[in-house]
N, C-alpha and C positions, 0 to 999 in steps of 0.2 A: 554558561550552562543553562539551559530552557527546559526547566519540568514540565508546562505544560501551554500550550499556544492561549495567548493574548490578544483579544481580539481590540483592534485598531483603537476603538472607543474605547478603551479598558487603557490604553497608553496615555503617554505624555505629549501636549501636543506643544507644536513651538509656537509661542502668543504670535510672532508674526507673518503665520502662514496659516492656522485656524485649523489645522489636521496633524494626526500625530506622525513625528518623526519619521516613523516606520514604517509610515502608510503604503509606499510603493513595492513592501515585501510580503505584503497581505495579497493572496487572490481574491477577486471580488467575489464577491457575493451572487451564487449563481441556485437554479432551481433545479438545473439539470446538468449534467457532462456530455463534453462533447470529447470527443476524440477524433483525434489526425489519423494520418495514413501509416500504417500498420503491415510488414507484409504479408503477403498470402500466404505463407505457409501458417502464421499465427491463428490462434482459436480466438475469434474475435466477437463473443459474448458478453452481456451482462456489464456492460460500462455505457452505450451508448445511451440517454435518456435516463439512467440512472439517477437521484436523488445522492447526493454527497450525507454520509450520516455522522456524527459526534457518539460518543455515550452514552450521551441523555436517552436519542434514539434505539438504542441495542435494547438487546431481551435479559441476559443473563448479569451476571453477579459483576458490580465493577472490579478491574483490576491495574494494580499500575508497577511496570514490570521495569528495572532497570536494569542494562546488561552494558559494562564499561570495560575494557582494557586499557591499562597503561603503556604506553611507547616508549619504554624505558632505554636513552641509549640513542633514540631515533632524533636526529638533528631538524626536527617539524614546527613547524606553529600550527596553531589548531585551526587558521588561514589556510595554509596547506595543505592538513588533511582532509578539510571540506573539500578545495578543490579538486585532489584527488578521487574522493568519494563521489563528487558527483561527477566528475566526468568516467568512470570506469564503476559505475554503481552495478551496473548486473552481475559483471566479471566476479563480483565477492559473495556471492549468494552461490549457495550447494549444488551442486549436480543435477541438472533435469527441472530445474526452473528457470522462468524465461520473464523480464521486463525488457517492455518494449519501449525505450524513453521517448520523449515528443521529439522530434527534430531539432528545437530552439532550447533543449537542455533542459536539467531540473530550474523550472522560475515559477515566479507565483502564479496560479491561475493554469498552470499547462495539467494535463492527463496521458498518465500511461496503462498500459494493458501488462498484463499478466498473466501467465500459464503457468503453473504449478501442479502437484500432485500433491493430492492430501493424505492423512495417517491410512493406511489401506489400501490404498492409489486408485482413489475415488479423484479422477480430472476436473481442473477449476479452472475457471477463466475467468478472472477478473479484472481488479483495476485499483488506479489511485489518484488523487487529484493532490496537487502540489498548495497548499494550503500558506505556508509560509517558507520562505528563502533570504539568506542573508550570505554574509563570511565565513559564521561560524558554527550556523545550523539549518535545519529547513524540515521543515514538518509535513507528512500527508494526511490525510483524508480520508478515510472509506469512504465506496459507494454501497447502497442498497445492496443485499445478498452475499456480500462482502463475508469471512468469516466473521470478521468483527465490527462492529461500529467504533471508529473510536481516532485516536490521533497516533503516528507514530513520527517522533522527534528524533534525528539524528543529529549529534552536536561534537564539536570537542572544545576541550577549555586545557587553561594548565592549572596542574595542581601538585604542590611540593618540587617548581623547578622540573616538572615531568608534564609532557602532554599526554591528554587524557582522550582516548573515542568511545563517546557511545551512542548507545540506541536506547531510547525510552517511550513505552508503549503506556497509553490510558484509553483501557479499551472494555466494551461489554459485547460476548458472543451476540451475535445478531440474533439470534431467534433460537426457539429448543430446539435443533438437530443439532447445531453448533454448539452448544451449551453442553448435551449429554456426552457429544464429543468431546470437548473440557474434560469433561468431569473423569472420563473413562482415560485419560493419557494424551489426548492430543496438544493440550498445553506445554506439556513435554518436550512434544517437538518444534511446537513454538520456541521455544528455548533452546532447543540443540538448533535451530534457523538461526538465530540473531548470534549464537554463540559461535556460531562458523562465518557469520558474515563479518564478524569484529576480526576474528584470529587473521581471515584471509588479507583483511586489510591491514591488519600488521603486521602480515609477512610480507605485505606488496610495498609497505615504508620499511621493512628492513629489519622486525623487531620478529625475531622465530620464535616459535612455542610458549606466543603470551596467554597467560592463563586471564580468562575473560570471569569478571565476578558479577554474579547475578541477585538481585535482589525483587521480590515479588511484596508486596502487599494488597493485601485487600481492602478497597475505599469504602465499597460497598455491597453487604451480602445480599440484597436483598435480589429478588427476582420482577421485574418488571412484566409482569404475564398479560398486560396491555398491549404488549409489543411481541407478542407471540404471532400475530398476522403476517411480521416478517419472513417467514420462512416460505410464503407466497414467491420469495425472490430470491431465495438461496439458489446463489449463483455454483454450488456443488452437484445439486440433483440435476439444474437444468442443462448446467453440463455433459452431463451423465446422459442425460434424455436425447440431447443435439447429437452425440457421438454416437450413441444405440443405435437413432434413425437414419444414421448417414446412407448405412447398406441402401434404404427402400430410398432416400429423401433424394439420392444423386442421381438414380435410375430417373425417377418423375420427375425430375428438372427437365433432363436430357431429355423426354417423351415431350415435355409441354413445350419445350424450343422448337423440337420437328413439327410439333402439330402446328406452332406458329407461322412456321415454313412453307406448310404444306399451305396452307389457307391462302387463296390470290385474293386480292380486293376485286371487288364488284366491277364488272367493267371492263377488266381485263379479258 
């Protein structure tokens, strides 16, 4: 069970090799995201260059969200249903959202893209960076513009002779649009998200109509309004902005390749 990502120096390391255990489930430490190949039908926004952010970086009020079902009945090790989870991770997320995994699977260090629709169906494209991967958990990342800043940890353990899956988020809305959105209901639907992506996974190990239990606490109320320049990068509006422009942006593509065409070099 992992509340919250541990970073490698923070570990135990083994006297005879000078680095911690765990070091090789850690992504390295990077200044920016890169991302792989993605297909073309994808909105591929707001991940490339992006800054990977924690909590500390977000705008709004911290929160740490727990949403767990038990697999009562389901003959799994919590080995198991990692492996199922990550190799079939989109397939359990809701209707009309889209992750695009890296090629080489969830492992440390890889980046994947993301299309969703937000409360209103205001369009997003974003991303995530794979932060930590093991057996029996593996944690992301946001990037910049991201709704949130912050970690989300998906793990299972056993408990009581029953295996157990969940999802545990430590996260601060990225900046005030995201924030007001919190406050208004969108949190919400953060909540019926994770709470469909557990049930789906319990249906696909075998376990029907498990009731997924949620717990929210608040770390920290306070408001970070230093980190209000984030919305610089809210990866919702600019979405929003890229799709508006498509109508005029695809016409001027196609003009500035003929005029390329048209042009002979010197000489000829």
């Amino acid at each position: 069970m992992m509340s919250s990502p541990i970073s490698p120096e923070e570990g135990n390391s083994a006297p005879d090799e000078g680095k911690p255990r765990d070091a090789d489930n850690w992504a390295r430490k990077v200044s920016s995201l890169k991302l792989g190949a993605v297909p073309s039908s994808a909105i591929n926004l707001n991940v490339q260059g992006k800054q990977p952010v924690g909590p500390l970086q977000g705008f709004g009020s911290m929160w740490q969200k727990t949403y767990r079902v038990r697999l009562a009945g389901a003959k799994v090790l919590p080995t198991g249903v990692i492996t199922v989870w990550k190799e079939h991770f989109p397939e359990f997320w809701p209707k009309g959202n889209r992750f695009y995994g890296p090629l080489t699977g969830i492992a440390p260090g890889e980046v994947g893209l993301i299309n969703m629709a937000l409360p209103g169906g205001m369009p997003l494209s974003t991303g995530v960076m794979v932060l930590y991967a093991d057996e029996e958990s593996f944690t992301f990342m946001t990037p910049q513009g991201h709704i949130f800043a912050g970690w989300i940890t998906f793990s299972a353990y056993e408990e009581d002779d029953c295996t157990v899956a969940q999802v545990q988020v430590l996260i601060r809305a990225n900046d005030p649009l995201y924030e007001l959105g919190f406050r208004l209901g969108a949190s919400k639907g953060e909540d019926r998200f994770w709470q469909h992506t557990l049930q789906a996974l319990a249906t696909y190990l075998g376990v029907a109509e498990a009731p997924v239990e949620t717990r929210a606490v608040c770390v920290d109320r306070k408001i970070q309004w230093s980190q209000a320049k984030n919305v610089w990068h809210n990866a919702g509006v600019r979405t929003t902005i890229y799709l508006v422009a498509t109508p005029v942006r695809v016409p001027m593509r196609w003009l500035r390749k003929r005029n390329r065409r048209a042009v002979k070099p010197v000489g000829e």
